[in-house]
Backbone atoms as SQL, in Angstrom:
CREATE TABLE atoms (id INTEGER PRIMARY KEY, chain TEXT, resi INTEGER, resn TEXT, atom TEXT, x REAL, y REAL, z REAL);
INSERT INTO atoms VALUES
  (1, 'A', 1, 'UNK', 'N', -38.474, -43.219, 31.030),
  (2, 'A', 1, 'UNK', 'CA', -38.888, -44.479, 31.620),
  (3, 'A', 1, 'UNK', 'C', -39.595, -44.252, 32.950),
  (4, 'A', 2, 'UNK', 'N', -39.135, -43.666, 33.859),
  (5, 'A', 2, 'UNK', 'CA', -39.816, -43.320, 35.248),
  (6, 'A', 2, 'UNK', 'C', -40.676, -42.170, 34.748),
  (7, 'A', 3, 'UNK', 'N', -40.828, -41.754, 33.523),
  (8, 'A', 3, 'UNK', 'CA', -42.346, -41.054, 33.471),
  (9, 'A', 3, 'UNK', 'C', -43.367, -42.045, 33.405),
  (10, 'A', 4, 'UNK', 'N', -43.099, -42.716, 32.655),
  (11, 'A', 4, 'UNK', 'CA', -43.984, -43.733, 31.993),
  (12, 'A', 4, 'UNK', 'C', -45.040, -44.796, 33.636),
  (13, 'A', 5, 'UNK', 'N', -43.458, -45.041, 34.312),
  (14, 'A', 5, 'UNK', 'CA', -44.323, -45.952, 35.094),
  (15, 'A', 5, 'UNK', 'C', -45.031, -44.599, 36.200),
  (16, 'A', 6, 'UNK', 'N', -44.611, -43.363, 36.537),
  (17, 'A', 6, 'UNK', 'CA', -45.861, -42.460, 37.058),
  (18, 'A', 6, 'UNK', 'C', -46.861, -42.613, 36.514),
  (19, 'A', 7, 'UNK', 'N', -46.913, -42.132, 35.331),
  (20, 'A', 7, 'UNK', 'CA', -48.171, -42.018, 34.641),
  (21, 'A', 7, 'UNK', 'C', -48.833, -43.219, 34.471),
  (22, 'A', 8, 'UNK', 'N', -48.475, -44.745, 34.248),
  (23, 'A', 8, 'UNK', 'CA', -48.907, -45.830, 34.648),
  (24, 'A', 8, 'UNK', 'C', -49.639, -45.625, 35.894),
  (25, 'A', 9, 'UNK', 'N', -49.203, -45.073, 36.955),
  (26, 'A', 9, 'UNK', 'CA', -49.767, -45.556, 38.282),
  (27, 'A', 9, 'UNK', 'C', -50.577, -44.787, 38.593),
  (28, 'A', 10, 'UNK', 'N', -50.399, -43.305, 38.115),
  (29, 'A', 10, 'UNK', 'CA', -51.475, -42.023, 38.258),
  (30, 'A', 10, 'UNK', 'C', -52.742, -42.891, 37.369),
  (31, 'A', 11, 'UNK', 'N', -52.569, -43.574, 36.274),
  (32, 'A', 11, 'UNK', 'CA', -53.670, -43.261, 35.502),
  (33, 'A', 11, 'UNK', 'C', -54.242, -45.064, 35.828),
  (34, 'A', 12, 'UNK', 'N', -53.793, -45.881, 37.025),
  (35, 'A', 12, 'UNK', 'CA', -54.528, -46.903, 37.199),
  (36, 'A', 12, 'UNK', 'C', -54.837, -47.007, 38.212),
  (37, 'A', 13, 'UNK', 'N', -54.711, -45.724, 39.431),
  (38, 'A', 13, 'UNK', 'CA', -55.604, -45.338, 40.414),
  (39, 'A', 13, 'UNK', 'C', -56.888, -44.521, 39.944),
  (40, 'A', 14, 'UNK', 'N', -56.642, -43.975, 38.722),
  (41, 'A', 14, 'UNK', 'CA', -57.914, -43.408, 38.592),
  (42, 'A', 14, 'UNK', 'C', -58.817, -44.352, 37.830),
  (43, 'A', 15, 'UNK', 'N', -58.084, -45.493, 36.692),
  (44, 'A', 15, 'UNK', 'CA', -59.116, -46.841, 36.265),
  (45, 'A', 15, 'UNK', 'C', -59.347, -47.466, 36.609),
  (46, 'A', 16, 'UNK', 'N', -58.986, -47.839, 38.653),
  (47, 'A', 16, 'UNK', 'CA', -59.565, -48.806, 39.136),
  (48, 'A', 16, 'UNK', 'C', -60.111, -48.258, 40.198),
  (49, 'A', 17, 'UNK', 'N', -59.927, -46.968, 40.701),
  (50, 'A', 17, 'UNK', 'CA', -60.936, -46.443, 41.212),
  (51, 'A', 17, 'UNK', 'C', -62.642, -46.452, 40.594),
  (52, 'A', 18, 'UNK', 'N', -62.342, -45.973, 38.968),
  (53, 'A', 18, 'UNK', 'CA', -63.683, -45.650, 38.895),
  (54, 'A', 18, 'UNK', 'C', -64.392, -46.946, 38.380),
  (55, 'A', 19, 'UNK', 'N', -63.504, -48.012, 38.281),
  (56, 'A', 19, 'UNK', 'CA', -64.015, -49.302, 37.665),
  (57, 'A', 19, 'UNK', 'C', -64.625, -50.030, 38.874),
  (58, 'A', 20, 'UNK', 'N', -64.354, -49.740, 40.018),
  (59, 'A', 20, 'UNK', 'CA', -64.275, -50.141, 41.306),
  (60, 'A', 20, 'UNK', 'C', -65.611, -49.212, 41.788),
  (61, 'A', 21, 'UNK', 'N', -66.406, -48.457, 41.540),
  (62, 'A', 21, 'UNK', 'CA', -67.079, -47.291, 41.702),
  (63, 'A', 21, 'UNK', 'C', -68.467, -47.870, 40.309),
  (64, 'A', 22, 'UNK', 'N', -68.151, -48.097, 39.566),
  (65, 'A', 22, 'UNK', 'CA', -69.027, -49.026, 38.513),
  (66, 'A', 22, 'UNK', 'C', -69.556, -49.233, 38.163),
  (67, 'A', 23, 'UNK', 'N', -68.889, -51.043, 39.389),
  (68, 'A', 23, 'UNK', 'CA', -69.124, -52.143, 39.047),
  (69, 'A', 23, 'UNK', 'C', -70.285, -52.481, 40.707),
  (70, 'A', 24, 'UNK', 'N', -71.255, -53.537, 40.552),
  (71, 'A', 24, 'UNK', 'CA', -72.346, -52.812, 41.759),
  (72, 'A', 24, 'UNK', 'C', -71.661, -53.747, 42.651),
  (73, 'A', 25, 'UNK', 'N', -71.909, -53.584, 43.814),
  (74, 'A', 25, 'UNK', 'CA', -71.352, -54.157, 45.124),
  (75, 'A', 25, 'UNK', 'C', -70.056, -53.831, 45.628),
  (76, 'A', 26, 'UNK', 'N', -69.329, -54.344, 46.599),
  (77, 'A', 26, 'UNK', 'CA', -68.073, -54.408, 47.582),
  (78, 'A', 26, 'UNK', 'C', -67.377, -54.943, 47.260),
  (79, 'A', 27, 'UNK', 'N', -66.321, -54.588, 46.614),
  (80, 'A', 27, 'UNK', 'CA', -65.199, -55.587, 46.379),
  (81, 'A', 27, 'UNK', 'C', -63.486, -55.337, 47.672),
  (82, 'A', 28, 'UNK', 'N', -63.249, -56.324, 48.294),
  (83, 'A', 28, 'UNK', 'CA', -62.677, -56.340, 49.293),
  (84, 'A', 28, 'UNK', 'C', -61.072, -56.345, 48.533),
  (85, 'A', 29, 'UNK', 'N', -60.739, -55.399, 48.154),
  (86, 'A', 29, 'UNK', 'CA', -59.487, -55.126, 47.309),
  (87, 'A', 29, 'UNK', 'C', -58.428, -53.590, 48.045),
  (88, 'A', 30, 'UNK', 'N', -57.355, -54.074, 48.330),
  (89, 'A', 30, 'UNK', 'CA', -56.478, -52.809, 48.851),
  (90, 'A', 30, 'UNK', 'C', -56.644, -51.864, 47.818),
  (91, 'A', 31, 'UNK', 'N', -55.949, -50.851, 48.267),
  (92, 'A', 31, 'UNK', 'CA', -55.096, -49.655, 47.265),
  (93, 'A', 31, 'UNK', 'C', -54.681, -50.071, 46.116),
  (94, 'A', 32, 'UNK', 'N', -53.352, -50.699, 46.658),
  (95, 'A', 32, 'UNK', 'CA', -52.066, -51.243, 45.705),
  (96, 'A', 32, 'UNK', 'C', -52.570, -52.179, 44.881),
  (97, 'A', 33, 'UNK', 'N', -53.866, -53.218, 45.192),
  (98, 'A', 33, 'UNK', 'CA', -54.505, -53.505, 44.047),
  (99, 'A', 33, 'UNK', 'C', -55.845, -53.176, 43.241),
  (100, 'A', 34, 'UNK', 'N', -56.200, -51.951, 43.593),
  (101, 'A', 34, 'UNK', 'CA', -56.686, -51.364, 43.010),
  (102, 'A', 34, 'UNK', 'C', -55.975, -50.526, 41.575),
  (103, 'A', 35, 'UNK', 'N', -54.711, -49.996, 42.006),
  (104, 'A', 35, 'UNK', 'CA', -53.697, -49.565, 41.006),
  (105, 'A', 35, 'UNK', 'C', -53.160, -50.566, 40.185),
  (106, 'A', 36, 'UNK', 'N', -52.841, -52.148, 40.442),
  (107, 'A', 36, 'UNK', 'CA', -52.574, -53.265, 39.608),
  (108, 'A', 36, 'UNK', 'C', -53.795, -53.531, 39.001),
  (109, 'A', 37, 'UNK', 'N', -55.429, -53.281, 38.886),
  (110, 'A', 37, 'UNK', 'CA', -56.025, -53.253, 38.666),
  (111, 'A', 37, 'UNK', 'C', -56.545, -51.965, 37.501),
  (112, 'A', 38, 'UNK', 'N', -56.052, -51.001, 37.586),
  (113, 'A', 38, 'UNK', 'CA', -56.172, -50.159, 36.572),
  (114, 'A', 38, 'UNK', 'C', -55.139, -50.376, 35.766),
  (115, 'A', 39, 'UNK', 'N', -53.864, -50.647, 35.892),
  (116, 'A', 39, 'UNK', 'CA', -52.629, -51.158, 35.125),
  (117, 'A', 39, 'UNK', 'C', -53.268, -51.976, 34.346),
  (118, 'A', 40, 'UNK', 'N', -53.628, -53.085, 34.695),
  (119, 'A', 40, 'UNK', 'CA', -53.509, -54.467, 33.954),
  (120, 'A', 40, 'UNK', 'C', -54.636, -53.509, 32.934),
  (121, 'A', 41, 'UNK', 'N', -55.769, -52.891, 33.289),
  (122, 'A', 41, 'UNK', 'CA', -57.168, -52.663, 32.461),
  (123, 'A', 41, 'UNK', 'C', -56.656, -51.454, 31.562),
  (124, 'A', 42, 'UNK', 'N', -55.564, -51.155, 31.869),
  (125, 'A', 42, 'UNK', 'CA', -54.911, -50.130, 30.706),
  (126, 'A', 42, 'UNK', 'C', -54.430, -51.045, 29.568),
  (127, 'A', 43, 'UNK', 'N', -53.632, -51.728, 29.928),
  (128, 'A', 43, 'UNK', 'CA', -53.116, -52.702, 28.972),
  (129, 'A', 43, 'UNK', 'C', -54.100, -53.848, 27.831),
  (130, 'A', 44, 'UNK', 'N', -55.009, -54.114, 28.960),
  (131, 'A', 44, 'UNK', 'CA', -56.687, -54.432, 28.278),
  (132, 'A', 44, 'UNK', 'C', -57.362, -53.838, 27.338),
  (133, 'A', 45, 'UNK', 'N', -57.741, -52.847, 27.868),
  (134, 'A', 45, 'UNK', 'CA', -58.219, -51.412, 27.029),
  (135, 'A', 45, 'UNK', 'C', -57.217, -51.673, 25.825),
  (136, 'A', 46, 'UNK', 'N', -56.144, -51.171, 25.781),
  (137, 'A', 46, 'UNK', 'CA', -54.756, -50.394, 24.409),
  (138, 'A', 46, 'UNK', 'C', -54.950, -52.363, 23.900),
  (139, 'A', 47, 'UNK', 'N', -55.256, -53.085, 23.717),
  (140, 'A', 47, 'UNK', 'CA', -55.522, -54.165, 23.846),
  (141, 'A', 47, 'UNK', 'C', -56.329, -54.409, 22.520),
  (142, 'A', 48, 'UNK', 'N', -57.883, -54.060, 23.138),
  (143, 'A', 48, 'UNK', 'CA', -59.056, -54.063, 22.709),
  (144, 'A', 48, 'UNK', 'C', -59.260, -52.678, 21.651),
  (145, 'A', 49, 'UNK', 'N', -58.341, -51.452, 22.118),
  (146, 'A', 49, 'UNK', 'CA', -58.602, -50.735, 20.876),
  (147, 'A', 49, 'UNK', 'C', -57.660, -51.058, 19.570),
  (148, 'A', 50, 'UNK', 'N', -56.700, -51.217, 19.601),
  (149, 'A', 50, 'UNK', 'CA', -56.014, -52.148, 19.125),
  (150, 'A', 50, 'UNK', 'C', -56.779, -52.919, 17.803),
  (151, 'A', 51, 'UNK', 'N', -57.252, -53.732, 19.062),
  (152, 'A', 51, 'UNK', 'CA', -58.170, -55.284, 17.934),
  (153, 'A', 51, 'UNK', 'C', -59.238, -54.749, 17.055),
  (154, 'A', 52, 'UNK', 'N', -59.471, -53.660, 17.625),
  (155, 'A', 52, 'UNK', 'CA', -61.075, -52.957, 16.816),
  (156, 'A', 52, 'UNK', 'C', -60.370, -51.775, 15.853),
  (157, 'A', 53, 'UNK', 'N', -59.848, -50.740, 16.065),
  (158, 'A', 53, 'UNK', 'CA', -59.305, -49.923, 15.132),
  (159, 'A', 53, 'UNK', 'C', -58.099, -50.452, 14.575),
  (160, 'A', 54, 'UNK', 'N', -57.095, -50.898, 15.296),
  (161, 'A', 54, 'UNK', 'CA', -55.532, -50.944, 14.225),
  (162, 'A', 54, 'UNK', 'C', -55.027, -50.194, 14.001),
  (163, 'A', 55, 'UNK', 'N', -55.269, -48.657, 15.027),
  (164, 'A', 55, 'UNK', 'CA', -54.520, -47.283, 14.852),
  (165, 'A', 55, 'UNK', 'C', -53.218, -47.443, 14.720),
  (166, 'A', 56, 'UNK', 'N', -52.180, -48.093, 16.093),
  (167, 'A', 56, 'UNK', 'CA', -50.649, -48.186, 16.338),
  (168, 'A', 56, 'UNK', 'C', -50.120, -49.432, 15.591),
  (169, 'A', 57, 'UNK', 'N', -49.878, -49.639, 14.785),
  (170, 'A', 57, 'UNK', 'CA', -49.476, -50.910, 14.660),
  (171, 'A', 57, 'UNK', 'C', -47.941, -51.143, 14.569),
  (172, 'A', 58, 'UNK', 'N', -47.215, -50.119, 14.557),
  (173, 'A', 58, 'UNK', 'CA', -46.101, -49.970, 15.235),
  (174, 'A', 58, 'UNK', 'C', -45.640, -50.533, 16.544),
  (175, 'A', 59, 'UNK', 'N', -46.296, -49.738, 17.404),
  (176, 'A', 59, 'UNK', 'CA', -46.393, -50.294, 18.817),
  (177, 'A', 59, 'UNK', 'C', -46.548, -52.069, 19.188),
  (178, 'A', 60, 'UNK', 'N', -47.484, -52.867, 18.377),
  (179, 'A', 60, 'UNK', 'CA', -47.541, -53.904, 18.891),
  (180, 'A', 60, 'UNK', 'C', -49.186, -53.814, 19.620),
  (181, 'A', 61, 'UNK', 'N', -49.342, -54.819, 19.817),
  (182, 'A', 61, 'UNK', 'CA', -51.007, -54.886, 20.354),
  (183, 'A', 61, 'UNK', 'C', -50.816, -54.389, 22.019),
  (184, 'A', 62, 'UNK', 'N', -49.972, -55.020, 22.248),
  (185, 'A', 62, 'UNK', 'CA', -49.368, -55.056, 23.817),
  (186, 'A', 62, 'UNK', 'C', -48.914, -53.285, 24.123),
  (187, 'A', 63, 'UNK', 'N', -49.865, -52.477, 24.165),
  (188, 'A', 63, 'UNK', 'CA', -49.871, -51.109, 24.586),
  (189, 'A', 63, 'UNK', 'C', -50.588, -50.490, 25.802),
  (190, 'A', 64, 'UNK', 'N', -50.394, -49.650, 26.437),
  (191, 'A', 64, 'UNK', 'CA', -51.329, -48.774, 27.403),
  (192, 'A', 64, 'UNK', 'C', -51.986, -47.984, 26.829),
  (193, 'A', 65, 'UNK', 'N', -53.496, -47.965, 27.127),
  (194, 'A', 65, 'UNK', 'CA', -54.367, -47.251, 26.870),
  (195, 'A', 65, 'UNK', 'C', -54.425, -45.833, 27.273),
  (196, 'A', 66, 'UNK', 'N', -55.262, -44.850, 26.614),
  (197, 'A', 66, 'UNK', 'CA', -55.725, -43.544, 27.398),
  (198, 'A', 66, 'UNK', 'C', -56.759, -43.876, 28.501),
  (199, 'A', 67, 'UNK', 'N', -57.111, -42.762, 29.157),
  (200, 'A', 67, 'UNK', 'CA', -57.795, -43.098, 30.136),
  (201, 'A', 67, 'UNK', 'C', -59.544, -43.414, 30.380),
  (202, 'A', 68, 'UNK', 'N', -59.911, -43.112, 28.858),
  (203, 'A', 68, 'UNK', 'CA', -61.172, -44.125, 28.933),
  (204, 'A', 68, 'UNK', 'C', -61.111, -45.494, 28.281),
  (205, 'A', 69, 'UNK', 'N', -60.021, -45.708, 27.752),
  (206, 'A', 69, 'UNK', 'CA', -59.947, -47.718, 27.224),
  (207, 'A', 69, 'UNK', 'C', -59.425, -47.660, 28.910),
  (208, 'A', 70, 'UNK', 'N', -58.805, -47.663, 29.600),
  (209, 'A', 70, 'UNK', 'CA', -58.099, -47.843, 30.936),
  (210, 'A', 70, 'UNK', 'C', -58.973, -48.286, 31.788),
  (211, 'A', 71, 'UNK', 'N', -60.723, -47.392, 31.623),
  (212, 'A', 71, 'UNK', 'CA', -61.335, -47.939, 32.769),
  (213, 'A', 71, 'UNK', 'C', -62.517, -48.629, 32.366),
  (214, 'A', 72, 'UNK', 'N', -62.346, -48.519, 30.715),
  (215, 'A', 72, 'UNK', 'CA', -63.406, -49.992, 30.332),
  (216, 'A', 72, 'UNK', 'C', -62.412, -51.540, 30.326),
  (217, 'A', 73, 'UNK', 'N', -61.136, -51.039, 30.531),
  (218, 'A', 73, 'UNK', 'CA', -60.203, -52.291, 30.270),
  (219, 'A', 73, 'UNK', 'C', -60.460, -53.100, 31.860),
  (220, 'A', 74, 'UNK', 'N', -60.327, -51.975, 32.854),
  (221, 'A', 74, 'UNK', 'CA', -60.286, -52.020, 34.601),
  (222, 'A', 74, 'UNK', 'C', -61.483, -52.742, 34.616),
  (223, 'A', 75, 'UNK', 'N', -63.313, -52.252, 34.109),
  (224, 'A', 75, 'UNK', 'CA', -64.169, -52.671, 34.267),
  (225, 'A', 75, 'UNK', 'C', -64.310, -54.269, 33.839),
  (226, 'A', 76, 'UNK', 'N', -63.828, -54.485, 32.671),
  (227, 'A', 76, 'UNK', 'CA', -63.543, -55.596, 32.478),
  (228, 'A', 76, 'UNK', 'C', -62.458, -56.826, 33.195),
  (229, 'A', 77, 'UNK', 'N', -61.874, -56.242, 33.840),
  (230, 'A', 77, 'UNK', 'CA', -60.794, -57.306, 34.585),
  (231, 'A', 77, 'UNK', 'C', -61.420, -57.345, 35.920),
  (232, 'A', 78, 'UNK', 'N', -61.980, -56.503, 36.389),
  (233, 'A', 78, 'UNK', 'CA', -62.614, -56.825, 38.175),
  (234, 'A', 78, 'UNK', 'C', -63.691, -57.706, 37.307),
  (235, 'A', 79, 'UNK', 'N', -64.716, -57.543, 36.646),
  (236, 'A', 79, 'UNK', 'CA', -65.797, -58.149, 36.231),
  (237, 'A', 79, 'UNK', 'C', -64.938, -59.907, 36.293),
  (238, 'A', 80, 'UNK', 'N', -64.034, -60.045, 35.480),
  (239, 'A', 80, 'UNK', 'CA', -63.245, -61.296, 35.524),
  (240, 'A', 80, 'UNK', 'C', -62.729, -61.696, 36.522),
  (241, 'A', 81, 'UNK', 'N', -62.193, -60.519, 37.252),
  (242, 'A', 81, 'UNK', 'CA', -61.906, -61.370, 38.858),
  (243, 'A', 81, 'UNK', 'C', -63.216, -61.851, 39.706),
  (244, 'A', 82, 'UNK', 'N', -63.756, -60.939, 39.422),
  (245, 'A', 82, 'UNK', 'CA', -65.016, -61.457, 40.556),
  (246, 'A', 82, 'UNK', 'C', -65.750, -62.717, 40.075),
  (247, 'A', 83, 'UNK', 'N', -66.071, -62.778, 38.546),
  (248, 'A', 83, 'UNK', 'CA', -65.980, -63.875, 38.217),
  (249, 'A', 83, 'UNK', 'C', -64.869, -65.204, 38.700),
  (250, 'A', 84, 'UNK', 'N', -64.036, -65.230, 38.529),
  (251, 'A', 84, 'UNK', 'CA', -63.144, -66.421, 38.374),
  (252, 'A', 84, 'UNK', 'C', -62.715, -66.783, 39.657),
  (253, 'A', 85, 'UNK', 'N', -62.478, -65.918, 40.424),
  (254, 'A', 85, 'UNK', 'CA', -62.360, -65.399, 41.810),
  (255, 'A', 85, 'UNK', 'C', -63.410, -66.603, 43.345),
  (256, 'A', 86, 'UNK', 'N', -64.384, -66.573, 42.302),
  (257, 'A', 86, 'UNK', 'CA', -66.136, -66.841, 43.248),
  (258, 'A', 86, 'UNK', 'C', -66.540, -66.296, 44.591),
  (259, 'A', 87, 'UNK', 'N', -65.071, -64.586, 44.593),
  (260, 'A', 87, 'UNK', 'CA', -66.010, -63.658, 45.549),
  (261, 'A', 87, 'UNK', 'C', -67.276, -63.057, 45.001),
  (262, 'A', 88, 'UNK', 'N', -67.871, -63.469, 45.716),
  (263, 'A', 88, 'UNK', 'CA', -69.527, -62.485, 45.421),
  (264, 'A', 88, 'UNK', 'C', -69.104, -60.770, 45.828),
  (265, 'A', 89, 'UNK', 'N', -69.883, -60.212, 45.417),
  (266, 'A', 89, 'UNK', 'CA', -69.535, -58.613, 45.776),
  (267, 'A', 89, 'UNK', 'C', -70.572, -58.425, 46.824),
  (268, 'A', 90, 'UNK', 'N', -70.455, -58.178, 48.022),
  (269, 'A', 90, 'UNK', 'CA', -71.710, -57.454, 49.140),
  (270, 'A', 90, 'UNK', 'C', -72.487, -56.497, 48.885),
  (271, 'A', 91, 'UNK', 'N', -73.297, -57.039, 48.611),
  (272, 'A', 91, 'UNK', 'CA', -74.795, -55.068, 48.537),
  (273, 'A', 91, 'UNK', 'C', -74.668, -54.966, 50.127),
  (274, 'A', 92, 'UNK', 'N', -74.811, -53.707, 50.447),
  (275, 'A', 92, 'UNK', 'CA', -74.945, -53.101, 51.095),
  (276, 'A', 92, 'UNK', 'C', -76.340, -52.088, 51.503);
């Protein structure tokens, strides 16, 4: 169980880092949600592969992804925050 949530947190600093890295502009987001941000886009991702293949179906739809559904899942949830959000992102 405490592997699981490491590896949760190792692997949603690195999907919302690079989802965060991207996506174009500034998004004014801490650390700690940058890592709730790769979390949630893991769960997105294992989600969406899920709906398209049907590999686990054991598991349930409701799974964590590997780490490239993780940071198309991440890319997709900042895209929705910034959407829903109505922060604009800053060019720089």
């Amino acid at each position: 169980m405490l592997g699981l949530i490491i590896s949760l947190i190792v692997v949603g600093i690195i999907a919302g880092a690079v989802a965060r890295l991207v996506v174009p502009g500034r998004q004014n987001i801490s650390i700690p949600m940058t890592i709730v941000l790769g979390i949630i886009g893991s769960f997105v991702g294992g989600f969406l592969g899920f709906l398209i293949f049907q590999h686990d179906p054991m598991d349930g739809f409701f799974q964590p992804a590997g780490i490239i559904g993780s940071i198309i899942g991440a890319i997709i949830v900042l895209l929705v925050y910034i959407r829903v959000s109505g922060r604009r992102s800053v060019r720089n």
